[in-house]
BADRENBA-41266 format. One record per residue: residue number from 1; residue in three letters; x, y, z of N, C-alpha, C, CB in turn. Coordinates in nm, 4 decimals, decimal comma. Atoms other than C-alpha are relative to their C-alpha. Last residue first. Glycine has a CB too. Example, Ala and Ser with C-alpha at 12.3 -4.5 7.8 and 13.67 -1.06 7.14 Angstrom:
2
 num residu      n_x      n_y      n_z     ca_x     ca_y     ca_z      c_x      c_y      c_z     cb_x     cb_y     cb_z
   2    ser  -0,0820  -0,1190  -0,0060   1,3670  -0,1060   0,7140  -0,0770   0,1090   0,0730   0,0414   0,0462  -0,1415
   1    ala   0,0890  -0,1190   0,0000   1,2300  -0,4500   0,7800   0,0900   0,1200   0,0000  -0,0992   0,0027   0,1246
***
This chain:
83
 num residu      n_x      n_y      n_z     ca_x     ca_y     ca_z      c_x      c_y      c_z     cb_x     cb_y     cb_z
  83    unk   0,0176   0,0031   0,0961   1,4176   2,3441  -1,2111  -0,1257   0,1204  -0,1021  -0,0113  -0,1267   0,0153
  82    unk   0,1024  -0,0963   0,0302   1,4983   2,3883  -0,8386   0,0732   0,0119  -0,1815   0,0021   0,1696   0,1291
  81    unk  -0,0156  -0,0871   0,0009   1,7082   2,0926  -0,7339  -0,1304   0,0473  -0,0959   0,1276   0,0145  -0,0192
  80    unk   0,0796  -0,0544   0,0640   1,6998   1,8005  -0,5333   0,0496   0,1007  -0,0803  -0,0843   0,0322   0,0696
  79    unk  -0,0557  -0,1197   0,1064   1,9550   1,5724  -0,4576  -0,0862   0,0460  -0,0536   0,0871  -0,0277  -0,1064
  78    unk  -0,0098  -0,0048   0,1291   1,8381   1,3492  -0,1307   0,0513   0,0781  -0,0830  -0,0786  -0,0056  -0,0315
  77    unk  -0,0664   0,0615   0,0906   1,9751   1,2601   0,1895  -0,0023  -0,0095  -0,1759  -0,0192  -0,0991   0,0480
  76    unk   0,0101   0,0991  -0,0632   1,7220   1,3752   0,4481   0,0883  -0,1184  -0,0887  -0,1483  -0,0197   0,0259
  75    unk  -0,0033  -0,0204  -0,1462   1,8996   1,6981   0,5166  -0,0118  -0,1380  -0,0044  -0,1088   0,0961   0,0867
  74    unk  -0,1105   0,0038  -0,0246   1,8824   1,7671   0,1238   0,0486  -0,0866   0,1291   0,0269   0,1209  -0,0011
  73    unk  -0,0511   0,1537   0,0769   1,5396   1,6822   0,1017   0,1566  -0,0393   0,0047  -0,0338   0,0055  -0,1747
  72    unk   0,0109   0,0790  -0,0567   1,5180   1,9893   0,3639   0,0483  -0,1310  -0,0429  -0,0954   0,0126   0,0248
  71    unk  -0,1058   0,0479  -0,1438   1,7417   2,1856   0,1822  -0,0815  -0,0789   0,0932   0,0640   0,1413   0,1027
  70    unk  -0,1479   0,1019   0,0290   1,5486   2,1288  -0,1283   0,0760  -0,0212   0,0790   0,0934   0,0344  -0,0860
  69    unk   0,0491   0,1742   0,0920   1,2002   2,2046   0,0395   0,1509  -0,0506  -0,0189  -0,1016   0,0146  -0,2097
  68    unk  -0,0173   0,1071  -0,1497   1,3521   2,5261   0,2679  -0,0289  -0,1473  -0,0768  -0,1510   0,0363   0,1596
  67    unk  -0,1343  -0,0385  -0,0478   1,4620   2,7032  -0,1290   0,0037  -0,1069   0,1451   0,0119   0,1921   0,0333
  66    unk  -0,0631   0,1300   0,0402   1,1217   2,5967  -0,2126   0,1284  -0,0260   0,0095  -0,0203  -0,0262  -0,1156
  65    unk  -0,1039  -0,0473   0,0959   0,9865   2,8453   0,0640   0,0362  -0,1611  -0,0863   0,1532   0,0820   0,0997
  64    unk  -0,1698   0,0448   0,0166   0,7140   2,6869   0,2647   0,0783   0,0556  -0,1048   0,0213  -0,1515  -0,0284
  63    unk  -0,0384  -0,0843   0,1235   0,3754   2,8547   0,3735   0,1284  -0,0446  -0,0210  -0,0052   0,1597   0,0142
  62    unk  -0,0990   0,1434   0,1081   0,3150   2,5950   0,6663   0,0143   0,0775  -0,1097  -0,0919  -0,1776  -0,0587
  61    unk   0,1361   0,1102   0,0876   0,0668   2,8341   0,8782   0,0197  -0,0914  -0,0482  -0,0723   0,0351  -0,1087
  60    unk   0,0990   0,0376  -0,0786   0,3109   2,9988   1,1030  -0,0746  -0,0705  -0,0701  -0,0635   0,0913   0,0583
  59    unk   0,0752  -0,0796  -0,0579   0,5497   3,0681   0,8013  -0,0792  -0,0912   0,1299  -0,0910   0,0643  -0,1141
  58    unk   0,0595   0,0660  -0,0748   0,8870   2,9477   0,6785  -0,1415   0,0490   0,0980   0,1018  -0,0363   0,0609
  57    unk  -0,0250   0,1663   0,0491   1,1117   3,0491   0,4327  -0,1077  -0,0657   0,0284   0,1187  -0,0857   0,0707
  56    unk   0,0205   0,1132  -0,0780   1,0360   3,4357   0,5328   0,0240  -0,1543  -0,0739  -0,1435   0,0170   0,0499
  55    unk  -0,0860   0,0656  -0,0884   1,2552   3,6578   0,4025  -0,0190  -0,1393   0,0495   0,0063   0,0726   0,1004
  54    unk  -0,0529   0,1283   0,0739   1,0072   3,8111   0,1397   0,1079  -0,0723   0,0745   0,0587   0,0358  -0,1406
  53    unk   0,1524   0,0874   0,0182   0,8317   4,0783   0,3872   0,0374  -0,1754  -0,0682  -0,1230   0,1098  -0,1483
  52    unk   0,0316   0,0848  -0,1290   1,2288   4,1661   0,5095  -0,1368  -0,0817  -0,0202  -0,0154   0,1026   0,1368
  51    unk   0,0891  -0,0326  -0,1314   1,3302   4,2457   0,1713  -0,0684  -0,0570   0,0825  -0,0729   0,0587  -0,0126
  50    unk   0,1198   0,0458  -0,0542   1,6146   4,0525   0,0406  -0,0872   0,0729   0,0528   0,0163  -0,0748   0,0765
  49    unk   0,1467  -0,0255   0,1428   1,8530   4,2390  -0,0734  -0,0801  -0,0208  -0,0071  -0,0216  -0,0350  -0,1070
  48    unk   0,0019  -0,1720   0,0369   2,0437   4,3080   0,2844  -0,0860   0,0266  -0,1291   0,1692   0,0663  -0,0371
  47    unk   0,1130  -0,0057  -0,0708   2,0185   3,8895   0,3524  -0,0483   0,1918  -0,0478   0,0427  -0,0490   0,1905
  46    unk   0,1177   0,0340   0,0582   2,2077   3,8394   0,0536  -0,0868   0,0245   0,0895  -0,0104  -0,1235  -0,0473
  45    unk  -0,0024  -0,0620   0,1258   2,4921   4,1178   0,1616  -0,1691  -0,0379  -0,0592   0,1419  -0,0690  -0,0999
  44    unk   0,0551  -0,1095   0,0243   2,4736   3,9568   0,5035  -0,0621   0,0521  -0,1059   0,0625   0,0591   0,0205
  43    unk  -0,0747  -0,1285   0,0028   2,5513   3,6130   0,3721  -0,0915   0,1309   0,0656   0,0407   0,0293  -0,1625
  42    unk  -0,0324  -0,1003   0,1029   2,3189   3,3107   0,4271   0,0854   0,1571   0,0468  -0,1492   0,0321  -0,0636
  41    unk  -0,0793   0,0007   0,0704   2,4049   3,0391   0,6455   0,0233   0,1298  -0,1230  -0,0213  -0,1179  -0,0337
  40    unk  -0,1194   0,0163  -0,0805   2,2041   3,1579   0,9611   0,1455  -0,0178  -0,1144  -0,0300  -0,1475   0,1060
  39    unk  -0,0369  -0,1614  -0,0322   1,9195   3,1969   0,7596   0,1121   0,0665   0,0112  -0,0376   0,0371   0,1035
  38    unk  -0,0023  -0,0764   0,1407   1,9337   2,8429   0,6207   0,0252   0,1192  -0,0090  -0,1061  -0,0004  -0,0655
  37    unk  -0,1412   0,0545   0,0291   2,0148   2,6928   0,9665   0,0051   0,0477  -0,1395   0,0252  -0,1707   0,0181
  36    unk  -0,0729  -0,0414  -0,0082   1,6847   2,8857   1,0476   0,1127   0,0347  -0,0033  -0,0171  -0,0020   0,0189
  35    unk   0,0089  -0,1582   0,0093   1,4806   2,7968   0,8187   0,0954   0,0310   0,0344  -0,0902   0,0766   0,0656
  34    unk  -0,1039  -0,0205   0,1408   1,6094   2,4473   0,8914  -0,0128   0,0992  -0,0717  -0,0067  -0,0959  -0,1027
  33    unk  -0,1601   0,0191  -0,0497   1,5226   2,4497   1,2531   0,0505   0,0357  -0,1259   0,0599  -0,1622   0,0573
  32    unk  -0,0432  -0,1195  -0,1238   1,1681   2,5862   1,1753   0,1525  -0,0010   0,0131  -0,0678  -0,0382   0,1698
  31    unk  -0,0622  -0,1131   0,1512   1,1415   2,3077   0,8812  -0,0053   0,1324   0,0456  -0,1087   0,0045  -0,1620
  30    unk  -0,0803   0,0459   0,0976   1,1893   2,0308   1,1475   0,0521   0,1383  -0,0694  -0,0798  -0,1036  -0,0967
  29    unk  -0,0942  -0,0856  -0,0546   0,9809   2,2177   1,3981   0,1179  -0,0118  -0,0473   0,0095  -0,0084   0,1220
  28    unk  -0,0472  -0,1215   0,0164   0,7332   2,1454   1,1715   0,0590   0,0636   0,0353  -0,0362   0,0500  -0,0041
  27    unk   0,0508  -0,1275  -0,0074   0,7751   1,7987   1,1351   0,0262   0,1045   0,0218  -0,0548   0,0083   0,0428
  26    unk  -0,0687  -0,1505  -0,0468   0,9962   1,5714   0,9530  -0,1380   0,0491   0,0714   0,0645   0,1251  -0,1527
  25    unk  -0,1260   0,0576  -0,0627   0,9899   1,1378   0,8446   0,0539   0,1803   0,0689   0,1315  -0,0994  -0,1522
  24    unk  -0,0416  -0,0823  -0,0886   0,6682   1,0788   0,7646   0,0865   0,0019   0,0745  -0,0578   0,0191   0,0511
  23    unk  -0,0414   0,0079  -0,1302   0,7206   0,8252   0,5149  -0,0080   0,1198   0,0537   0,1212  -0,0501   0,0164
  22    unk   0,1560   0,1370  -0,0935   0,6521   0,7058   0,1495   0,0711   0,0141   0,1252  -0,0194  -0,2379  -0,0585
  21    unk  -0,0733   0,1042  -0,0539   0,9716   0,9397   0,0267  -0,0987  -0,0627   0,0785   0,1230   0,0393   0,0748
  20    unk  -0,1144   0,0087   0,1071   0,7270   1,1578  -0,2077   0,0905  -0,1205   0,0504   0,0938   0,1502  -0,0123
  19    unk   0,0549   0,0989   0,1462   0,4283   1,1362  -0,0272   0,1281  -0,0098  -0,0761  -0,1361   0,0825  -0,1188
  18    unk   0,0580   0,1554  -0,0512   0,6309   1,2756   0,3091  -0,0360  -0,0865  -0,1207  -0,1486   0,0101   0,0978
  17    unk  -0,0691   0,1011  -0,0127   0,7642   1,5518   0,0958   0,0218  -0,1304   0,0312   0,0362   0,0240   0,0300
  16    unk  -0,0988   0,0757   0,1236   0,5037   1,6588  -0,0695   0,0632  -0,0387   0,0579   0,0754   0,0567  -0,1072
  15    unk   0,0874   0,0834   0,0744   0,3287   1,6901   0,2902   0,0315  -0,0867  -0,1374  -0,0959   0,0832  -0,0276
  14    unk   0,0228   0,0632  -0,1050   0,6058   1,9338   0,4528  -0,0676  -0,1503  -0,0666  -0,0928   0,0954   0,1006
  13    unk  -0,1841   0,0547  -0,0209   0,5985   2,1195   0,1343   0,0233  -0,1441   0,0751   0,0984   0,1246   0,1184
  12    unk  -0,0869   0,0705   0,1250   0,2242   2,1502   0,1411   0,1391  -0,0203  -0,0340  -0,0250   0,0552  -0,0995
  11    unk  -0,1409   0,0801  -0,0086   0,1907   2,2728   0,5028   0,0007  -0,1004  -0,1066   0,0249  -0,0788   0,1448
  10    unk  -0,0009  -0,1104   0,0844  -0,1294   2,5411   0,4169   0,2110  -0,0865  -0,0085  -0,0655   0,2133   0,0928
   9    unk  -0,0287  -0,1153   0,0202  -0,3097   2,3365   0,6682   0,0424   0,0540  -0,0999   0,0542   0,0246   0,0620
   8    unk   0,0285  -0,0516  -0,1227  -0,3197   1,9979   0,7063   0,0554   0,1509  -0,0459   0,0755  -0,0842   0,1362
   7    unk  -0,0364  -0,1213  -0,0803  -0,3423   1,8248   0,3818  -0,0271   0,0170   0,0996  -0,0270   0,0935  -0,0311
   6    unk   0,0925  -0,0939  -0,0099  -0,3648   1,4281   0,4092   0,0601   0,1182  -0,0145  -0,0703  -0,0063   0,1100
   5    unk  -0,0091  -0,0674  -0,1237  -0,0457   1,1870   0,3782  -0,0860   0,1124  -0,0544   0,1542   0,0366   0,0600
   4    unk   0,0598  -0,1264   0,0480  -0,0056   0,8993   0,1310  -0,0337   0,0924   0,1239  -0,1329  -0,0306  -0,0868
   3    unk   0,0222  -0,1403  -0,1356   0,1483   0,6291   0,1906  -0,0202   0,1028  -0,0859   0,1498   0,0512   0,1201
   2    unk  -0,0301  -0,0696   0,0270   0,1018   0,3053  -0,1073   0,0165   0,1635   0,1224  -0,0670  -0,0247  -0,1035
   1    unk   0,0839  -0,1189   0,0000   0,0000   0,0000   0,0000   0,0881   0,1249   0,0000  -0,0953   0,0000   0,1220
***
């Protein structure tokens, strides 16, 4: 049988990913931590172009950046990239 995992909220990322590797294998404090380890890695300079409204990766609701998606897949061993 095939896994498949319901929406909850507005946490489509989160969700593709599970269906994708048949497994709940992150939650949301998952892609909280890795926001931030994403934040944390980026340059001043890039953070300075960025305006602050567009910053977010990661929202209260599950709004996911695809930028947090590949580095998550990343995290759990895969090679994604933005095509």
């Amino acid at each position: 049988m095939r896994y498949h995992e319901r929406q909850e909220g507005l946490w489509c990322g989160m969700h593709a990913i599970h269906n994708a590797v048949q497994v709940r294998c992150l939650g949301k404090r998952d892609f909280f931590r890795g926001a931030q380890e994403l934040e944390d890695d980026a340059s001043e300079s890039i953070l300075e172009a960025i305006h602050p409204m567009d910053r977010q990766l990661v929202t209260a609701f599950g709004n996911v950046d695809v930028s947090l998606i590949v580095y998550m897949l990343a995290e759990l061993g895969y090679d994604a990239e933005i095509v």
